[in-house]
C-alpha positions as CSV (number, residue, x, y, z in Angstrom):
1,X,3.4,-12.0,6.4
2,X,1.9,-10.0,9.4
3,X,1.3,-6.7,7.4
4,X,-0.2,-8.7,4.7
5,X,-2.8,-9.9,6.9
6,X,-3.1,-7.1,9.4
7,X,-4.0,-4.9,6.1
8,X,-7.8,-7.4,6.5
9,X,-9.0,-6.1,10.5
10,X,-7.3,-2.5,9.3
11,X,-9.8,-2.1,6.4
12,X,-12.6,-3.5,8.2
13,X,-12.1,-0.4,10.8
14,X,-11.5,1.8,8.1
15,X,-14.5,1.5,6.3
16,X,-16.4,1.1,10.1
17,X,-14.6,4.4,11.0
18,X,-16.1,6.0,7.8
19,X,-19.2,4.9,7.8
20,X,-20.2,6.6,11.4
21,X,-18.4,9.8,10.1
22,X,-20.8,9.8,7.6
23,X,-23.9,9.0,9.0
24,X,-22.9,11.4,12.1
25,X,-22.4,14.4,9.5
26,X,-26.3,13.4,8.6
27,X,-27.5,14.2,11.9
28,X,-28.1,18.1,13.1
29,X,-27.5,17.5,16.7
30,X,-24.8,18.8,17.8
31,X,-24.1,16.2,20.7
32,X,-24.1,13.4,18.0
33,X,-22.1,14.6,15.7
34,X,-19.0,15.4,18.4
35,X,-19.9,11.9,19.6
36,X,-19.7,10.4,15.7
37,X,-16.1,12.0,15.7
38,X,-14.7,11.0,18.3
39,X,-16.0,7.8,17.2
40,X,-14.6,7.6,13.7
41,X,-11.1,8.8,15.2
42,X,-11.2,5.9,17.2
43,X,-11.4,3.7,14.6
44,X,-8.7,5.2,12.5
45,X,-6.7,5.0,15.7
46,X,-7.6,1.0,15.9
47,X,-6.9,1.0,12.1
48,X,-3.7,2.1,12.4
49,X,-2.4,0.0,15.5
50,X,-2.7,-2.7,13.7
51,X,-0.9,-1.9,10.6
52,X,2.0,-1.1,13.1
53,X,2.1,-4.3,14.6
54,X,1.4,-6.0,11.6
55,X,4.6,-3.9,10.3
56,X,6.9,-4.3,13.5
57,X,5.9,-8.1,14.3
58,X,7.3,-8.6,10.3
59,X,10.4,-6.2,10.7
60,X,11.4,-8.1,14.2
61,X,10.9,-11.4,12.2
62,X,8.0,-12.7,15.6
63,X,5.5,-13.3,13.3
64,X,4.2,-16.9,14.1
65,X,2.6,-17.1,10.5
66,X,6.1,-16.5,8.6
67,X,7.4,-19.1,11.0
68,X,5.2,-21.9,10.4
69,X,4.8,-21.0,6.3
70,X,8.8,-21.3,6.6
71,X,8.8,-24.4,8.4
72,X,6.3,-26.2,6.1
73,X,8.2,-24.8,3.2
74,X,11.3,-26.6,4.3
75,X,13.4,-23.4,4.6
């Protein structure tokens, strides 16, 4: 249930991370463009931590939303 919803704040980076890669490949100054990089890896790098802890809080069975979906469920 964690990775399901962890795919929502991963996407949102994503396209974030993309967006200032593209607008600093617009620019011709040098400086701003290493600075749009760096940038835009950052944001893949936020992108991905949470599809891993979206991935391991649902492997280690910790996620608090499969609990309580369980628990109303009667399971």
């Amino acid at each position: 249930m964690c990775l399901l919803f962890s795919f929502i704040p991963a996407t949102i980076f994503t396209t974030i991370g993309y967006f200032v890669l593209l607008t600093a490949g617009i620019q011709n100054n040098q400086g701003i463009n290493l600075f749009g990089l760096i940038l835009a890896i950052a944001f893949f790098v936020i992108a991905f931590v949470f599809i891993t802890c979206g991935l391991y809080m649902t492997v280690t069975k910790k996620c608090p939303m499969g609990k309580f979906f369980k628990s109303k469920m009667g399971q």
